[in-house]
N, C-alpha and C positions, 0 to 999 in steps of 0.2 A: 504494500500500500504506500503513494504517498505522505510524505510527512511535511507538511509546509512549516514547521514550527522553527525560530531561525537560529544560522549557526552564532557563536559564541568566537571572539576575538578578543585575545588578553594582549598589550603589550606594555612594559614598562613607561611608554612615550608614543609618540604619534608616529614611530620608525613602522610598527605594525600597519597603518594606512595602507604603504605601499605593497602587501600581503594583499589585502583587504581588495586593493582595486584590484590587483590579478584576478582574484575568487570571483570579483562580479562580474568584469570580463569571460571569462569562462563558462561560471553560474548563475545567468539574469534572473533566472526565475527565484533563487533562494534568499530568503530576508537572511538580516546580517543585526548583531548587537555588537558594539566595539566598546572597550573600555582600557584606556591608557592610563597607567598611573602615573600619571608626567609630576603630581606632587613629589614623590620619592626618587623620580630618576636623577642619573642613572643609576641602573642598577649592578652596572659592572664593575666598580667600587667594592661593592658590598661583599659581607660573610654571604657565602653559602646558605647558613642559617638563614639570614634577614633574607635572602633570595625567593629562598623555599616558602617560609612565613607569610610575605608580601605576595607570592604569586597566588598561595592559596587564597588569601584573603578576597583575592582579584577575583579569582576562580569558582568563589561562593557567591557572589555577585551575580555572574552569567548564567549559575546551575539557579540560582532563584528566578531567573527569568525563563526557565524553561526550556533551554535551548538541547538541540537533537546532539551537538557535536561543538566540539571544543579545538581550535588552533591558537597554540602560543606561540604569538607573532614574534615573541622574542626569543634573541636566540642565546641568552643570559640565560633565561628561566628555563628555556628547551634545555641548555648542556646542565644546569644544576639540579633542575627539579622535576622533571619529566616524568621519571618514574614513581615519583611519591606521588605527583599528581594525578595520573591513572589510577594508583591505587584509590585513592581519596574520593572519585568521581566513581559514577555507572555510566558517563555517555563516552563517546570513542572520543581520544585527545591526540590531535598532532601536532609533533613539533617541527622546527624549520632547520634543524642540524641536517637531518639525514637526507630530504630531497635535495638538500642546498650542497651536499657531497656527491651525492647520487651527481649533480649537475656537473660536479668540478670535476669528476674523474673522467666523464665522456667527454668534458673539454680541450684537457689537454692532451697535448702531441709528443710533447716531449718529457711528459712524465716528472714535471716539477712545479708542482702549485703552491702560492703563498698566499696564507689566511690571513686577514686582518679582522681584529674582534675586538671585543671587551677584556676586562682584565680575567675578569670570571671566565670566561668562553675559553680562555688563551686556557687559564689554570686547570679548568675541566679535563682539554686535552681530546676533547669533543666530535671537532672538525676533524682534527689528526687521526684517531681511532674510525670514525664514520669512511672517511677515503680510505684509507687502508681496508676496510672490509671490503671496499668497493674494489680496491688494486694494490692486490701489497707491496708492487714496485712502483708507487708513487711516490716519491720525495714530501714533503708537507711539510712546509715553513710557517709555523704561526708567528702572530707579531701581536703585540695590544696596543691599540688605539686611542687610550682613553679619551683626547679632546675632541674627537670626533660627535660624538652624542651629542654634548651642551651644546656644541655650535647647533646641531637641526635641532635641538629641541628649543634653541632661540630665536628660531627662524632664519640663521644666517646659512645661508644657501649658495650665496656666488660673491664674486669680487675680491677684490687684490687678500685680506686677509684670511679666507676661507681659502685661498689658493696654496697662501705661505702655510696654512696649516697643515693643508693634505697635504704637502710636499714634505714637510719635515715627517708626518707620520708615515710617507709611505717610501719615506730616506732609507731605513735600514734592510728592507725588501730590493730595492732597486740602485740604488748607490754604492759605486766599487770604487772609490777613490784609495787609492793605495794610503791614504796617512790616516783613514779612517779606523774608530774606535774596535776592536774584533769584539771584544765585552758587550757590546751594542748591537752586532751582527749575529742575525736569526739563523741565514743562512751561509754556507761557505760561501767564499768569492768567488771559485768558478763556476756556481752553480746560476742558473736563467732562469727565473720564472717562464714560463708561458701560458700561467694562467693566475687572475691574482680573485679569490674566493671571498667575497662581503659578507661576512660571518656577524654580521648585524644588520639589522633590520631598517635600521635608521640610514645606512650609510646608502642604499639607492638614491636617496633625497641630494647625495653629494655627487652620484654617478657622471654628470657630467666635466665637473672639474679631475674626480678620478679619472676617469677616461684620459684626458687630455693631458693628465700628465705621466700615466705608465706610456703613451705610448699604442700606435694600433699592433704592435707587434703582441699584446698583452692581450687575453680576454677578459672580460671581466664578468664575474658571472653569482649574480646574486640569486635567494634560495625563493624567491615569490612568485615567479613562475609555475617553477618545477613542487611548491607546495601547492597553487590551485592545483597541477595535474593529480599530486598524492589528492588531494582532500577529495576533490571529484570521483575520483576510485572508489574511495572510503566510502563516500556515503552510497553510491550507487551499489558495492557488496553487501552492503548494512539494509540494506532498500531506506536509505534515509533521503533520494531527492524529492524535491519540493516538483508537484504538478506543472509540466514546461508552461499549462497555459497558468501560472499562478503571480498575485499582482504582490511583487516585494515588499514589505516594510524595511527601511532600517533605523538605527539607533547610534547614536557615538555619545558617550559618557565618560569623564575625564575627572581626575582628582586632583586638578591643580591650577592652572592659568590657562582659562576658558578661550578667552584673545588668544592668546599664542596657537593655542589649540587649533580655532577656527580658520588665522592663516591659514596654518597647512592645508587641514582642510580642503579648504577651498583652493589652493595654490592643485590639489592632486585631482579635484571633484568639480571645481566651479560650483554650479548653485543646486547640483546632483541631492547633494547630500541635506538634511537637516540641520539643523544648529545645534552644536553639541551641547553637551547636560550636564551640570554636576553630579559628582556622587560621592561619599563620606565615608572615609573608610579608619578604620581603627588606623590614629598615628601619621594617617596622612592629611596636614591640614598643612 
C-alpha cells in the first residue's frame, strides 16, 4: 500500500537542504519535515557523546510527527551515531556516509581519494572504513575542515574571503611545496588525488568555489545524490512511497537563527518552500 505520510530530515544546520533538494528532485510526490539544529552547530567540534544526545533529541522530534522514514542529512551524526539511532527508532534511518562512498569509489580512476569532513567524521574514521569496503585498494586521505560549516551556516557562500578559506583548508590535500609542514600533511607527496569526497553536508553550498580551486583534473563528489538514489530504494523495498499522483506537504523547523535559516533556504528553493518554524529543544536556545 501506499504511505503518503512524510519522510523525516535531521541535520545539525541547513548543510542537510542540499540532501533535501536531491530527494524532491527525484521524489515529487513524497512530503518532506526538515529540522536543522543550527542552535548547537556545528556539531563537528563536539564529544561523541553530545553528538549522539543532540541527534536523538532531533530524532524525537520527527518520530512525533509521524514520519514513515528517517535521513540524517549529517554526516557528523551518520559517522557517530547511526547505529544507536536505528536502534532507538522502529522506522528505517539512512545515513549519508555510505552512499557518499559508494559515490567516491566508482569515481575514481586512479584509486586515491581525499575526504574532507568535520573533526568528528575525520575521528570516526567513517569515510575511510565505508570506501575500503567499497575497494580495499583505494588510498583514502581524510582531512578536517572545521571553518568550513560556520562560514555556510553564516550565509557566506562566495567572495575573496570564502575563497582564502577553502584554499587554506583544502592546502594540505592538494599542496606539494617542498618546505611544507609533513606534520600537516594527510597524505604523502607523491600521492594525487583524483577525487576529493564532501564528507559534509554543508560543504555542496561551497561546491562552486571548491571546484574552482582543486582544479577540473579533480572530481568532486558529494553524498546527496547518491542518498536520494539509497533512500528511493529504501522506501520502495519497504512499500513506503507516497501515491505518484499524491499533493506534497513540506515542513523546515530550525533551533536557532530563523533569518539565516531562510536565506539559504531560499538561496536553494526560491519561494518553493515554506517559511521555516521554530522548534525548542532541550539546551538549544
Amino acid at each position: 500500500m501506499p504511505d503518503s505520510r512524510p519522510i523525516g530530515f535531521f541535520d545539525s544546520g541547513v548543510g542537510g537542504l542540499t540532501v533535501l533538494r536531491e530527494v524532491i528532485r527525484r521524489l515529487p510526490s513524497e512530503s518532506t519535515v526538515y529540522l536543522g539544529d543550527n542552535a548547537r552547530a556545528p556539531y563537528g567540534p563536539r564529544s561523541d557523546e553530545e553528538v549522539t544526545r543532540f541527534s536523538a533529541e532531533c530524532l524525537d522530534q520527527l518520530a512525533a510527527r509521524d514520519v514513515k522514514a528517517i535521513v540524517v542529512a549529517c554526516n557528523t551524526a551518520s559517522a557517530v551515531a547511526l547505529g544507536t539511532l536505528r536502534r532507538r527508532y522502529d522506522v528505517p534511518i539512512l545515513g549519508v556516509v555510505r552512499p557518499g562512498a559508494t559515490a567516491a569509489a566508482l569515481a575514481t580512476r586512479t584509486r586515491c581519494v581525499g575526504v574532507i569532513a568535520t573533526q568528528a567524521t575525520v575521528r570516526s574514521r567513517a569515510y575511510f572504513q565505508a570506501i575500503k569496503d567499497e575497494n580495499p585498494f583505494i588510498e583514502v586521505y581524510e582531512h578536517a575542515t572545521p571553518d568550513l560549516v560556520p562560514l555556510v551556516e553564516s550565509g557566506a557562500l562566495e567572495g575573496l574571503m570564502v575563497e582564502a578559506a577553502v584554499r587554506h583548508a583544502l592546502g594540505p590535500l592538494l599542496d606539494r611545496r617542498e618546505d611544507a609542514d609533513d606534520s600537516v600533511f594527510p597524505i604523502p607527496r607523491d600521492a594525487v588525488i583524483d577525487t576529493l569526497l564532501l564528507g559534509c553536508t554543508h560543504y555542496p553550498l561551497l561546491a562552486p568555489v571548491i571546484t574552482a580551486q582543486v582544479g577540473p583534473g579533480i572530481a568532486v563528489i558529494d553524498s546527496a545524490s547518491a542518498t536520494s538514489s539509497a533512500l528511493a530504494s529504501l522506501l520502495e523495498v519497504n512499500h513506503l512511497l507516497a501515491p505518484t499522483d499524491a499533493l506534497p506537504r513540506h515542513a523546515l523547523y530550525s533551533t536557532g537563527d530563523l533569518r539565516a535559516f531562510q536565506r539559504t533556504n531560499e538561496r536553494l528553493f526560491g519561494s518553493f518552500f515554506p517559511t521555516v518554524e521554530p522548534v525548542a529543544l532541550p539546551g538549544a536556545a
